[in-house]
ZAMARGU-4260 file (C-alpha; in steps of 0.2 Angstrom, whole numbers, plus 5000, padded with zeros to 4 digits):
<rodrens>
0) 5407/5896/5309 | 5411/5882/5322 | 5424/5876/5312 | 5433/5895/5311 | 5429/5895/5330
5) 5438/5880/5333 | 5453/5885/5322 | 5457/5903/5328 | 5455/5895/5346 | 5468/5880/5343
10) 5484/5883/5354 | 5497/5880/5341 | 5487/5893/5328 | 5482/5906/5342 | 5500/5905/5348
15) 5505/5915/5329 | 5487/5923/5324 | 5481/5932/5340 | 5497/5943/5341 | 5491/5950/5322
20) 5475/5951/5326 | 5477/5961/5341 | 5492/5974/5333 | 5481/5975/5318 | 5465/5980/5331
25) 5478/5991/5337 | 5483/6000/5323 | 5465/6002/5317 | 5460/6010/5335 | 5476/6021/5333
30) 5468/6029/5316 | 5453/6033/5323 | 5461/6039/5339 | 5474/6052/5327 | 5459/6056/5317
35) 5446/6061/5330 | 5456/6069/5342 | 5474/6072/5338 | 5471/6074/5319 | 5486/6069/5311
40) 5488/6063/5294 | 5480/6044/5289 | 5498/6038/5287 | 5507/6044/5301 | 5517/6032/5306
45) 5526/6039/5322 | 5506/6039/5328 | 5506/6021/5327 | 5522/6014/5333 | 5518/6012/5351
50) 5501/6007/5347 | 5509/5993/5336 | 5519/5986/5348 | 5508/5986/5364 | 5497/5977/5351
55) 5508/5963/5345 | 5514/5961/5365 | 5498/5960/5371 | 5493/5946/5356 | 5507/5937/5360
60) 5505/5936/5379 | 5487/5930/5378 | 5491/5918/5365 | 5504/5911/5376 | 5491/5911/5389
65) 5477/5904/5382 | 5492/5889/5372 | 5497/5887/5392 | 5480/5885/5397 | 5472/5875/5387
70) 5488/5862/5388 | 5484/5860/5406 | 5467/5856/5402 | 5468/5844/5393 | 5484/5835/5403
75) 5469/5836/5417 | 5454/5828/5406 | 5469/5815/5398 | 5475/5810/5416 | 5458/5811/5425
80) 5452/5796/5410 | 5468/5789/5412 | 5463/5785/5431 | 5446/5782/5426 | 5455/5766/5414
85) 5466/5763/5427 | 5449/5761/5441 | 5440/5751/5429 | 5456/5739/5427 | 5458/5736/5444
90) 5441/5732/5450 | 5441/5719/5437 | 5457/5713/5444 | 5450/5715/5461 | 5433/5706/5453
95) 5443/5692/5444 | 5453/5686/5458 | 5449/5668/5466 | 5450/5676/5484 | 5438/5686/5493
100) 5442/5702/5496 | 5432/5715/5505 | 5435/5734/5515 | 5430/5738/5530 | 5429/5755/5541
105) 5438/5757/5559 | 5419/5753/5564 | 5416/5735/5556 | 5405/5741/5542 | 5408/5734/5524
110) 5412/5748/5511 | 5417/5734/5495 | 5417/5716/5493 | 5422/5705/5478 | 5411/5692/5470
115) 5424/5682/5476 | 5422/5684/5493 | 5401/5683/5491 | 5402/5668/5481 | 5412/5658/5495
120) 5402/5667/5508 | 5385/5663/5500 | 5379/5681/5501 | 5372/5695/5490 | 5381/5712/5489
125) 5367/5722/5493 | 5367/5708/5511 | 5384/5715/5514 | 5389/5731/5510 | 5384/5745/5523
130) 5382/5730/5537 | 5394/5726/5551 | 5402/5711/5543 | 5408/5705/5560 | 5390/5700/5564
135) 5387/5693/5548 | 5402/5680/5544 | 5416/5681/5556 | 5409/5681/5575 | 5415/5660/5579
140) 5429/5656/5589 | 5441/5642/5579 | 5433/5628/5589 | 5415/5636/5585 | 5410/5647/5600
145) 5401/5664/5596 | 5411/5679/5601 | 5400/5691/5595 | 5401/5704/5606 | 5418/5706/5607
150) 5427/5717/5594 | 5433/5708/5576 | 5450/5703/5577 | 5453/5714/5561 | 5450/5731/5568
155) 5467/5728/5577 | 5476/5731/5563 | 5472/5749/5566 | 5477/5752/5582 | 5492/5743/5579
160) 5495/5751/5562 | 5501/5736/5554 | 5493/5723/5543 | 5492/5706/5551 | 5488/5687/5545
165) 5477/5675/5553 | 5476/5657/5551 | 5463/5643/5555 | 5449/5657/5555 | 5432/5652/5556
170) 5419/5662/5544 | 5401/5659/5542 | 5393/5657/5528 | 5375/5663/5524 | 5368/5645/5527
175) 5375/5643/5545 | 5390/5630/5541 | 5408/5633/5542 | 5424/5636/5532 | 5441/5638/5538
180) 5450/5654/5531 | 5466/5660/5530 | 5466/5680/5532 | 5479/5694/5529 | 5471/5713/5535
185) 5480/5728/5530 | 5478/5744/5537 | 5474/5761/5524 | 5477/5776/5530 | 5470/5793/5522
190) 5461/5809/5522 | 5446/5801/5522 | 5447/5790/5536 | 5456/5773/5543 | 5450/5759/5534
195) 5454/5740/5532 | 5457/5727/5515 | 5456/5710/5523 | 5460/5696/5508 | 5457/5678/5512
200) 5452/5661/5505 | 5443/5647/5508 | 5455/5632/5517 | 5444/5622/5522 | 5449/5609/5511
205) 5467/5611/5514 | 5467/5608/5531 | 5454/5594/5530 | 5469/5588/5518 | 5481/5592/5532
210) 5473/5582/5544 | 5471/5570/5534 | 5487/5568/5532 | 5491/5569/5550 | 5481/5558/5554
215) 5490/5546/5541 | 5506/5548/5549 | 5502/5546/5566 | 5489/5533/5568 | 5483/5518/5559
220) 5470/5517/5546 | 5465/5500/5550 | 5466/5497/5568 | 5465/5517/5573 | 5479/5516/5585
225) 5495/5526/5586 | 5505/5522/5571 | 5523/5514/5572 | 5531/5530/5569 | 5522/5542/5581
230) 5523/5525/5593 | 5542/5527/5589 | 5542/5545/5594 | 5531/5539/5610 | 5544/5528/5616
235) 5560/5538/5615 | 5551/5550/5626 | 5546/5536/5638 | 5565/5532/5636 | 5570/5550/5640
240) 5558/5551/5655 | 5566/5535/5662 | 5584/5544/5661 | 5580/5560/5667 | 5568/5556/5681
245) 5571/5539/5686 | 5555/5532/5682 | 5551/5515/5679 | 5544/5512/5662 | 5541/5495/5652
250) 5538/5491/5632 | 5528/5476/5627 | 5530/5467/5610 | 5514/5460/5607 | 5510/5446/5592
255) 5495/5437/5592 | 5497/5420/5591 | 5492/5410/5573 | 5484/5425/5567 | 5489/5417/5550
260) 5478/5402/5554 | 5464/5414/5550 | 5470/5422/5537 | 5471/5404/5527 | 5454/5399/5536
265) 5444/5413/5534 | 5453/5425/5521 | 5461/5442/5523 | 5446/5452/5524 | 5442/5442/5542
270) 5459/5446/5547 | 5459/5464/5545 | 5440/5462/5555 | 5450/5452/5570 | 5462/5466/5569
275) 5451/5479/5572 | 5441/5470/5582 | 5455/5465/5594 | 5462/5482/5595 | 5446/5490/5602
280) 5447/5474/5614 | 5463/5477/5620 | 5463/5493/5619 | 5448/5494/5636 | 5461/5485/5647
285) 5476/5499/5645 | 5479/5514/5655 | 5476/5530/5650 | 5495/5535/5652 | 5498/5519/5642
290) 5503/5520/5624 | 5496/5505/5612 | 5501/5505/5593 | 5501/5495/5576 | 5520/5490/5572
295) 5514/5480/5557 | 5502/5464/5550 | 5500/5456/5567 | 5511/5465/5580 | 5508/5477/5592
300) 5518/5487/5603 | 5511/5493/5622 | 5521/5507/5633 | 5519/5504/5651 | 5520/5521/5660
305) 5527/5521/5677 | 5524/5503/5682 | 5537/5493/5694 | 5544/5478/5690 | 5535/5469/5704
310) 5517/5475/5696 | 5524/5469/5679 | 5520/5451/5680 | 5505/5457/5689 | 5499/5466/5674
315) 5502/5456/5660 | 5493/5441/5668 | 5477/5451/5671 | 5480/5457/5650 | 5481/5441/5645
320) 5465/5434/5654 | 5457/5449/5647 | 5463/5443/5629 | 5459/5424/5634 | 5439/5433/5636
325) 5440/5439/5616 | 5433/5425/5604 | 5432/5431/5585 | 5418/5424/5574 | 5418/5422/5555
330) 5403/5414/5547 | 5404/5397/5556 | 5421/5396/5562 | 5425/5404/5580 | 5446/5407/5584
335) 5454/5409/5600 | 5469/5423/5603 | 5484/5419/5611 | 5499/5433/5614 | 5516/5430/5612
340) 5523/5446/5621 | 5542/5450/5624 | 5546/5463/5635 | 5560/5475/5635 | 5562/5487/5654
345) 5566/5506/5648 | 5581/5509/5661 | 5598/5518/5659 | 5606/5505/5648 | 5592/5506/5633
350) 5596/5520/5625 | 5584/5525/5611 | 5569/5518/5602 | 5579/5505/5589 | 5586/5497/5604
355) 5572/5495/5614 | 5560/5487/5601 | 5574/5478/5595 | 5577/5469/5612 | 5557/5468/5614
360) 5556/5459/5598 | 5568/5447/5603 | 5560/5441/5617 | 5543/5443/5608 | 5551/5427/5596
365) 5558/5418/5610 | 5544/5418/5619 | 5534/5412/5603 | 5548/5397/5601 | 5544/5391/5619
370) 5526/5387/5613 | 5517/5402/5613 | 5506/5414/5622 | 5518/5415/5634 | 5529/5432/5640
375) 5547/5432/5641 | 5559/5447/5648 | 5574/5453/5637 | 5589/5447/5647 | 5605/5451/5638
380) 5616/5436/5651 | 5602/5424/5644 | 5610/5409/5634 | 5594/5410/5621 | 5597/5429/5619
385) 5615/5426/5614 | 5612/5415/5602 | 5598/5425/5593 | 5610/5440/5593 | 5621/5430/5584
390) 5611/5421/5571 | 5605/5442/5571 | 5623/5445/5566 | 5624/5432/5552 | 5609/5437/5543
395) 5618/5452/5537 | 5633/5443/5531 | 5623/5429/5521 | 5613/5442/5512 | 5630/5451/5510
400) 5637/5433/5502 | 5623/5431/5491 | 5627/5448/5484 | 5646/5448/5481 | 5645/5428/5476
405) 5655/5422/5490 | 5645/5405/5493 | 5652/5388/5483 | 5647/5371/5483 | 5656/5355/5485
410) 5655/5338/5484 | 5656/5323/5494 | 5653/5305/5487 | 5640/5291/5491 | 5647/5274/5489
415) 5635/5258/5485 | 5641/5245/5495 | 5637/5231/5485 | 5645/5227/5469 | 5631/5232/5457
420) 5632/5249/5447 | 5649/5254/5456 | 5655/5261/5441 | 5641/5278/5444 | 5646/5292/5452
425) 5633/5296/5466 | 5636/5313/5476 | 5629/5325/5488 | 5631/5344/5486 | 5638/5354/5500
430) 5637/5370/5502 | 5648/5380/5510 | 5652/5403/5513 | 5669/5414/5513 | 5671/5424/5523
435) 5676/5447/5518 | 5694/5439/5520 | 5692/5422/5510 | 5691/5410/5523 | 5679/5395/5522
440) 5666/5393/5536 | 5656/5379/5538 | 5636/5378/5535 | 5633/5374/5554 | 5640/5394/5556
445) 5626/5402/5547 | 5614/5388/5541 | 5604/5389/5559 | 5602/5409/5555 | 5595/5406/5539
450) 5583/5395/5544 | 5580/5406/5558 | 5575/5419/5549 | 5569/5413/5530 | 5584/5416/5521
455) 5583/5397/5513 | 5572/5399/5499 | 5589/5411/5493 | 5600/5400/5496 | 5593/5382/5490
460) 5588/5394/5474 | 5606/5397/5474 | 5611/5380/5475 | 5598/5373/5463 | 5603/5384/5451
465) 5623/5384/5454 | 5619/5363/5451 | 5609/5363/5436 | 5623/5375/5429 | 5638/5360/5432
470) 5624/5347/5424 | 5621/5358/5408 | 5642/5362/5407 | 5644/5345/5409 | 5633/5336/5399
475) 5647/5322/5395 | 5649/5316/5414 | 5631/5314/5415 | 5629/5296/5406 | 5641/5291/5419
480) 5629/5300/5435 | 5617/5291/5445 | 5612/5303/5454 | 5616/5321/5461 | 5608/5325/5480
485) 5604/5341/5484 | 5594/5348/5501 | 5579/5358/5500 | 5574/5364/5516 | 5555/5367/5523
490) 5555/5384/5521 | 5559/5382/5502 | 5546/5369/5499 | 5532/5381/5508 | 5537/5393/5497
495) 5527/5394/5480 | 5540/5407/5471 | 5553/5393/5474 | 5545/5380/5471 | 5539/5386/5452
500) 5555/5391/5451 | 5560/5373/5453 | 5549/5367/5443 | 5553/5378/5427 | 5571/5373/5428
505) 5566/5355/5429 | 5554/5356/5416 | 5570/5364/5404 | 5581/5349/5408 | 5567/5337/5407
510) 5580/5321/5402 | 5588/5324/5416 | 5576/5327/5428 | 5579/5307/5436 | 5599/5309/5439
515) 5592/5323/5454 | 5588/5318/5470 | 5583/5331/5485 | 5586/5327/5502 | 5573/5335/5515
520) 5575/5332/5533 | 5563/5319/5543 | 5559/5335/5555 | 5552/5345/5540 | 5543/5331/5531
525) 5533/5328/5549 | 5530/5346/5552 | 5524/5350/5537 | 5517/5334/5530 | 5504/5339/5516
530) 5515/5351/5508 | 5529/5338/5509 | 5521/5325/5500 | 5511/5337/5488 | 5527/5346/5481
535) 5535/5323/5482 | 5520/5321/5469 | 5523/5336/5458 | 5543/5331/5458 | 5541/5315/5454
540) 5530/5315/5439 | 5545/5326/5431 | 5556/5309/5435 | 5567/5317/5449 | 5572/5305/5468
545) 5571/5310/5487 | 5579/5305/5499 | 5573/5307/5519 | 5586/5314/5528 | 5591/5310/5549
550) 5581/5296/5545 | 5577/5287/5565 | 5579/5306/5574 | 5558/5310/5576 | 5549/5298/5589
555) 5538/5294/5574 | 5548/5289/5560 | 5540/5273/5554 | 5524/5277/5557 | 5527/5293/5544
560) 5539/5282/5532 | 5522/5274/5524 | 5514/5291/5519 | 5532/5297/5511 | 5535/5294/5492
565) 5554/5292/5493 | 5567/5284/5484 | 5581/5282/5499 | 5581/5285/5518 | 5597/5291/5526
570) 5599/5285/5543 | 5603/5299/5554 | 5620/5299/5559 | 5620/5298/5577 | 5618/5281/5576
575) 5631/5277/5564 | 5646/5286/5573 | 5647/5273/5588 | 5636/5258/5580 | 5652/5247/5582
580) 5651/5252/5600 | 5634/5253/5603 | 5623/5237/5601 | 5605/5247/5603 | 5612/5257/5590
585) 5617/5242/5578 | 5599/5237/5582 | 5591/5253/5578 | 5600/5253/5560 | 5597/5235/5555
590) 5577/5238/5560 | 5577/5252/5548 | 5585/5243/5535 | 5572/5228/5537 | 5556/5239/5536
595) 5565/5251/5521 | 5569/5237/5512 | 5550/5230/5513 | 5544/5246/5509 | 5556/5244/5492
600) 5567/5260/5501 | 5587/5261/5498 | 5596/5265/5514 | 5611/5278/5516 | 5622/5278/5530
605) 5630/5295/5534 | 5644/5299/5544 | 5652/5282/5542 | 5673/5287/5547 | 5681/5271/5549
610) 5683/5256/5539 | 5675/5245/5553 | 5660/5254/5554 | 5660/5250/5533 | 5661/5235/5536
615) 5647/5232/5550 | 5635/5241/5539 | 5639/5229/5523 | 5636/5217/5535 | 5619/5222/5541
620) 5614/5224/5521 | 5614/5245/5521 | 5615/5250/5499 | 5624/5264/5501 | 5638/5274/5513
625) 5643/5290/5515 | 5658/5298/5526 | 5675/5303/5529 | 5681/5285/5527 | 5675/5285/5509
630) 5678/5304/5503 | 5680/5320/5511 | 5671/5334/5504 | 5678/5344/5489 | 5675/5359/5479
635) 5666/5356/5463 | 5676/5367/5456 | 5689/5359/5457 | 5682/5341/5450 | 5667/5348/5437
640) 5676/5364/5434 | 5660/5375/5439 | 5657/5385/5454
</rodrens>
């Protein structure tokens, strides 16, 4: 019966069956209407036309009611589960998300929250929902002070009808601590009521990363004081002040003095302690408009804000008896600080930061060449400073030679004065720069910038190697070689990448290694004595000869001469030039000669340009002689064919 039920009342069967049914009810009722009253015949059909008609019409009407009605039914119950679906699905988007979200009324009271937002906020949903979530987790200021009776921030977004963002938020969690949010609100608007979806998340650790960060850039991490770049940023400012409002302001290079000694004492670890320990010491001496900052290792860098010149020299005494007071103690070893400090005034002609530290620097290193812990003013009409801007403007160039292989070497002979062995060749290597435009320039132009500023490790590599090249090209000449002279400078011998350089080339051309000899200058073998005679040792036991260079031009040559393992001294030249003139100069060379030639030491005699000074040094007994009057200096190019 159900199953009739459910047939006869489907749209697309009512839509045809119910206009039969109901003309056929028609027609029936019309039979029994002729019969009873008008009492016509059973098969009158003029009786039952109209009957027949207003019965199919009326069947086909209702049908197409009923078809019409039951469509929007179930278009209703279709689309209500449709948004039922489409409800469920976006509460679990609304659930999955990673941010908190919640809705509040124009009053503050919590309507919906995520397990997003309760998980960050450390609360239960029945904790929230229906309270004033105002109270509960958003009544601090960003720097922590309680606001809670002033109204939530969020509830503006009402009365000013548009959604809004906050940043640096703070919320509460339910365990008292802090987070740092960031917050959009957006106003809803309906027939219900005004209401407000706030959205954030937690950025705590973002901006912890931030300032982190920050921090990085701006100070540093060793010492804590303001890094080189926000020190730079500092002093262009100062800079700008001085221009702008004619204010007197001053910048102090700071480097303490042997810092390395403690470093190859006591290791780096005690030197990054003396660092930090000297920072917090100098920084109690400055003023608070005073800018002190890190520039790198050892170097610090002080802005002095509105101070005269006349309270300058004032100041830095009193900083440098304050420094005098620190001592710094390491196990059992106590050090001293001294301060080399060059000083550049901020007036109209510096004009930014590079300039200025530039200048400071400058004076910072000649200030540490006049022996330290002393301070030094930058003065651009100062003969020093001149000379440093100069060997400044060489260092370019040399590292541009080096590049574009604009430096050759050349050759000048060294003649034995007596007869034995005059048939080897014996020769010093020379070396020597073009210029962009070809031109040769002599070593005194750029050598003194290149020891200046360490560029001799470089160029002796250069050399060494540009020598050994001519010895393995031409291996034929070497039978015929006494030896080849070439100069190391102290720099290069300090230097332990050069000097297992050196000794891996050596060690390939181990038969050889005797016809080398390297020249190092009686300066650098006093200054830096045990490295000297170590890297003589190392050099020997491969077979190769040294020679001590400006022989006679320390106040303590002799007394040296016995701890040296050389093969040959040559006597500085400045006694050689006027020997013939010169009778304390005679007398100078020919007491060298006497205690080299105890000591089993050739002599050399440089500078030698006439044939009468030759002959007064074969007369005094000196081996061998080198100068102008015997050979002027030549490209090896053009002899060895090698450049």
């Amino acid at each position: 019966m159900k199953r009739f039920y459910a047939g006869v009342m489907h749209p697309q069967i009512a839509i045809w069956l119910w206009p039969i049914l109901s003309m056929g009810l028609l027609l029936v009722l019309a039979v029994f209407y002729n019969r009873a009253f008008c009492g016509g015949p059973l098969l009158d059909m003029k009786g039952y036309l109209i009957p027949a008609i207003y019965g199919s019409t009326l069947g086909l009407a209702s049908a197409a009611w009923y078809r019409r009605s039951m469509f929007l039914f179930r278009e209703s119950q279709e689309r209500g589960l449709g948004y039922k679906k489409l409800n469920r699905r976006y509460e679990l988007i609304l659930q999955g998300t990673n941010e908190g979200i919640y809705e509040i009324d124009c009053y503050g009271k919590c309507l919906f929250i995520n397990h997003a937002a309760l998980k960050i906020l450390g609360y239960q949903e029945v904790e929230i929902l229906g309270k004033n979530i105002h109270d509960l987790i958003h009544n601090h200021e960003r720097w922590g002070e309680s606001y809670m009776n002033s109204p939530c921030l969020f509830l503006e977004v009402i009365k000013k009808r548009s959604e809004a963002s906050f940043y640096d938020e703070i919320m509460i969690r339910k365990d008292g601590t802090r987070l740092i949010a960031e917050i959009r609100a957006y106003p809803v608007f309906d027939k219900e009521g005004d209401f407000i979806v706030v959205i954030f998340h937690d950025a705590t650790n973002e901006k912890q990363l931030q300032q982190r960060i920050h921090h990085m850039a701006n100070f540093d991490e060793l010492t804590g004081l303001v890094s080189r770049s926000s020190f730079e940023k500092n002093l262009q400012s100062m800079i700008r002040d001085a221009h702008e409002n004619n204010k007197s302001h001053a910048l102090l290079y700071i480097d303490i003095d042997q810092f390395k000694i403690v470093n190859d004492i006591a290791g780096h670890v005690a030197g990054d302690i003396l660092l930090q320990k000297f920072s917090s010491h100098l920084i109690k001496f400055i003023r608070q408009a005073d800018v002190l900052g890190r520039l790198g290792g050892d170097e610090f860098g002080l802005i002095l804000n509105n101070l005269k010149l006349e309270d300058l020299y004032l100041y830095i005494t009193k900083l440098q008896e304050h420094v005098g007071s620190f001592l710094f103690e390491w196990d059992e070893d106590s050090f001293k600080v001294g301060l080399s400090i060059g000083i550049c005034l901020l007036d109209k002609q510096i004009l930014n930061a590079t300039q200025a530290l530039k200048r400071a620097d400058q004076a910072c290193c000649l200030s540490k060449e006049s022996g330290r812990n002393q301070y030094l003013v930058f003065n651009s009409d100062d003969p020093d400073f001149c000379t440093m801007n100069k060997h400044m403007g060489w260092v370019a160039q040399i590292n541009k030679a080096l590049n574009e292989n604009r430096f050759f070497l050349r050759r000048q002979s060294i003649e034995r004065l007596s007869n034995r062995k005059k048939n080897l060749d014996r020769f010093e290597i020379l070396l020597s720069m073009r210029d962009h435009t070809g031109e040769v320039l002599p070593p005194g132009n750029f050598l003194p910038a290149a020891e200046r500023y360490n560029l001799m490790p470089l160029i002796d590599s250069m050399v060494v190697q540009k020598s050994f090249e001519w010895m393995d090209d031409n291996s034929e000449k070497i039978e015929s070689l006494d030896f080849l002279s070439i100069n190391l400078s102290g720099d290069s011998i300090s230097d332990e990448n050069f000097r297992q350089y050196l000794q891996s080339e050596l060690e390939k051309r181990h038969t050889i290694a005797h016809k080398i000899c390297f020249e190092i200058t009686e300066t650098v073998a006093i200054q830096k004595m045990h490295k000297v005679v170590e890297f003589l040792r190392n050099m020997r036991r491969l077979g190769c000869r040294f020679a001590l260079d400006d022989f006679g031009s320390g106040m303590a040559s002799f007394a040296y001469l016995k701890y040296l393992p050389v093969n040959f001294v040559k006597i500085d030249g400045s006694f050689i030039r006027d020997i013939k003139n010169n009778p304390l100069s005679r007398e100078i060379v020919e007491s060298m000669h006497r205690i080299a030639r105890v000591m089993r030491i050739s002599t050399i005699a440089e500078h030698a340009e006439d044939e009468e000074t030759v002959a007064i040094l074969r007369q005094i007994g000196i081996d061998f002689v080198q100068g102008y009057v015997i050979d002027k200096p030549s490209p090896l190019s053009e002899t060895f064919h090698v450049e």
